[in-house]
C-alpha positions as a Markdown table, in Angstrom:
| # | Residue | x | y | z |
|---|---|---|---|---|
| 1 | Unk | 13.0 | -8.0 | 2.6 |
| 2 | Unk | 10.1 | -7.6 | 0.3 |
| 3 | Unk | 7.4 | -5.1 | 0.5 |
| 4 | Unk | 3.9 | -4.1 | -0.9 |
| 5 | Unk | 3.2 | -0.2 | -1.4 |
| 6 | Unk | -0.3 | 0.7 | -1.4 |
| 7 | Unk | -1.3 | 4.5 | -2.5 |
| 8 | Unk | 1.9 | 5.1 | -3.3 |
| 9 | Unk | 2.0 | 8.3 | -4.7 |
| 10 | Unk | 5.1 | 9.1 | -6.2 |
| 11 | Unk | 7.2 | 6.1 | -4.3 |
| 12 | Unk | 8.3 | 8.3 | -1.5 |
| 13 | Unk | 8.2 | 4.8 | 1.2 |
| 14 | Unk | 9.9 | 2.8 | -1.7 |
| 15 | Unk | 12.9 | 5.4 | -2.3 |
| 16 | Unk | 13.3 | 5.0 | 1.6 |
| 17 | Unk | 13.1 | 1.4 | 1.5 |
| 18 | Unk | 15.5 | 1.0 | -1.8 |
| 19 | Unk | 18.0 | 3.0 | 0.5 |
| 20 | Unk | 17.7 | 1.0 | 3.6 |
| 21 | Unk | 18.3 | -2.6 | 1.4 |
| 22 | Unk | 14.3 | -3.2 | 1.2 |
| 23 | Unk | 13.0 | -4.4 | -2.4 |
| 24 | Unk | 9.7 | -3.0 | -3.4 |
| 25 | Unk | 7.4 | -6.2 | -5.3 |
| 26 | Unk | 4.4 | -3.4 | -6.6 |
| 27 | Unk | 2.6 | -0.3 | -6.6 |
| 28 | Unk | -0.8 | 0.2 | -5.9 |
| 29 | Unk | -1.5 | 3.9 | -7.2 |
| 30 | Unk | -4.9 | 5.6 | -8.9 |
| 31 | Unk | -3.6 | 8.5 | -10.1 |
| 32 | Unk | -2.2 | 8.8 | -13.7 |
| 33 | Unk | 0.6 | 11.5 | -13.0 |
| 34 | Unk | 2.1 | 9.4 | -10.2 |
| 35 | Unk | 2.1 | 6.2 | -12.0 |
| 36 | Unk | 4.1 | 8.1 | -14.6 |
| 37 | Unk | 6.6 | 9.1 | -12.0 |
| 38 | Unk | 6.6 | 5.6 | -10.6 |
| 39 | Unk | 7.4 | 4.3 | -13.8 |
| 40 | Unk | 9.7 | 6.5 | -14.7 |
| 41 | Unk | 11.8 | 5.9 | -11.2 |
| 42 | Unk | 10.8 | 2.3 | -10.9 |
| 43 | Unk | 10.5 | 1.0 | -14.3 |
| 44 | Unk | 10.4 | -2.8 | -13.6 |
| 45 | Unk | 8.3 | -2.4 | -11.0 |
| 46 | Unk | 4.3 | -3.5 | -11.6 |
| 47 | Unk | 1.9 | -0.8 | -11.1 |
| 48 | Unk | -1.7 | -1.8 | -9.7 |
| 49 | Unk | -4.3 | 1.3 | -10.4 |
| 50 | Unk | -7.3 | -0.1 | -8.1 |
| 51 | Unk | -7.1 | -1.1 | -4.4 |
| 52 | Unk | -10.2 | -2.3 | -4.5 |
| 53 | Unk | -9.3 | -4.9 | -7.3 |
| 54 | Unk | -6.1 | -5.8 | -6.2 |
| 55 | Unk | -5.8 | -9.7 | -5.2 |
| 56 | Unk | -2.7 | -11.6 | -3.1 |
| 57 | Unk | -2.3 | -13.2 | -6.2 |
| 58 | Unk | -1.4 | -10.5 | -8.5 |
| 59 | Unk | 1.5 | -10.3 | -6.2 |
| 60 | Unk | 4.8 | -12.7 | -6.6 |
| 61 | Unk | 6.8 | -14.0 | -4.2 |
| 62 | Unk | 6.5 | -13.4 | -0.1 |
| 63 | Unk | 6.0 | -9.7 | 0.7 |
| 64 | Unk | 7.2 | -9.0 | 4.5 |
| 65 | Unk | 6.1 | -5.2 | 4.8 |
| 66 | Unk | 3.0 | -3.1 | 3.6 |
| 67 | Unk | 3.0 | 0.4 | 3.3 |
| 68 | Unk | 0.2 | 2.9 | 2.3 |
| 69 | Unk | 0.0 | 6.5 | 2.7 |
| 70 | Unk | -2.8 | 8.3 | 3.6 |
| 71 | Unk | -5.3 | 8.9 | 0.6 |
| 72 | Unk | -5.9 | 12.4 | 1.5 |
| 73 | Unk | -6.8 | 14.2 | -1.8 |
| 74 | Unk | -10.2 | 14.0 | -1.3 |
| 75 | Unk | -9.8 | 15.9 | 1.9 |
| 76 | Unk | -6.8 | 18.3 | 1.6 |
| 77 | Unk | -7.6 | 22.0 | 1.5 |
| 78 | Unk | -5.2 | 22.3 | -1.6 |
| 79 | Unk | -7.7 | 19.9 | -3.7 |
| 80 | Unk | -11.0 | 19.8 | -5.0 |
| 81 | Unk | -12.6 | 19.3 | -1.4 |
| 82 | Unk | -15.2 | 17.1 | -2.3 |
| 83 | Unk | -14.6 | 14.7 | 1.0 |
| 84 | Unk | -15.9 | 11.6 | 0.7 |
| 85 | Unk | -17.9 | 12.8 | -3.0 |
| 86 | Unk | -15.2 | 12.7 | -4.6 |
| 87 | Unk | -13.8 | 9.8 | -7.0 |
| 88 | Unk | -10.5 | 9.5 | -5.1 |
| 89 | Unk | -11.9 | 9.0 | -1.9 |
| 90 | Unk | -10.1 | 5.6 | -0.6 |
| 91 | Unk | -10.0 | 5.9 | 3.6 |
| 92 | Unk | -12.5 | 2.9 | 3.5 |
| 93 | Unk | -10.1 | 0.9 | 1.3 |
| 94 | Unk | -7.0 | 2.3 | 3.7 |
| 95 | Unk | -9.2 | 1.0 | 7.2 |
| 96 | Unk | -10.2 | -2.2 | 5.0 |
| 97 | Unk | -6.1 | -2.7 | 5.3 |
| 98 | Unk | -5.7 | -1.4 | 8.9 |
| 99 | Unk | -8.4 | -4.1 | 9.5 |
| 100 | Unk | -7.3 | -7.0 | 7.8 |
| 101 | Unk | -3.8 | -6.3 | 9.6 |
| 102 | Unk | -5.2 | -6.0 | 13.0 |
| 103 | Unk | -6.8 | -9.6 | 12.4 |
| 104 | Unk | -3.6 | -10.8 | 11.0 |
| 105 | Unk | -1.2 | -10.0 | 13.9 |
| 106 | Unk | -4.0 | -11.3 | 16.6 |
| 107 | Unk | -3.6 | -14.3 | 15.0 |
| 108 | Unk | 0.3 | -14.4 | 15.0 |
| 109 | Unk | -0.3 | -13.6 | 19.1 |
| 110 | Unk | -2.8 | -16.7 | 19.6 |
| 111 | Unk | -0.9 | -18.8 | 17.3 |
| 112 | Unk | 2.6 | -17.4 | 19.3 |
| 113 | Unk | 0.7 | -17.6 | 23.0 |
| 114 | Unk | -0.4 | -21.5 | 21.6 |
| 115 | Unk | 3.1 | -22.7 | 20.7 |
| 116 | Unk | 4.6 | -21.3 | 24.0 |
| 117 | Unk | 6.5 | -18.7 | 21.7 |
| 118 | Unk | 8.0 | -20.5 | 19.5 |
């Protein structure tokens, strides 16, 4: 299986996935620190820096899972606390996702409901 790791961080769902037999086909991280771990753990794996540039077809091959953790810098009383002021802030990007997957699997359900399950 392939899968698609949005705000990654510092690969925490991709070290998981690598143990359970899951490849991992691209980051999608902002911040420069983590990038540096990424590519220091995952060096042949592409890292994307903006969600809200990132296209389908920047990606290769099928991807069968997507993953994102939370963006919660903006938000975490250990940070800068700016909320949604601050540079970081990516929970509209995060619902854009959670939206665009709702959509996708009520599809799957009609198109599953049409073909009598098949």
């Amino acid at each position: 299986m392939k899968m698609l790791d949005l705000f990654s961080g510092i690969g925490g769902f991709s070290l998981a996935a690598h143990w359970a037999g899951i490849d991992t086909v691209a980051f999608c991280e902002k911040e420069p620190y983590c990038q540096k771990v990424l590519k220091k753990n995952f060096p042949d794996i592409p890292i994307f820096s903006d969600i809200k540039n990132l296209k389908r077809s920047d990606i290769n091959g099928t991807i069968d899972i997507i993953t994102g953790g939370f963006p919660c810098q903006p938000f975490s009383i250990a940070g800068r606390k700016k909320g949604t002021e601050d540079d970081r802030d990516l929970w509209s990007e995060m619902q854009l996702c959670h939206k665009l997957l709702i959509v996708f699997l009520k599809v799957l359900m009609r198109l599953k409901n049409v073909s009598g399950g098949k």
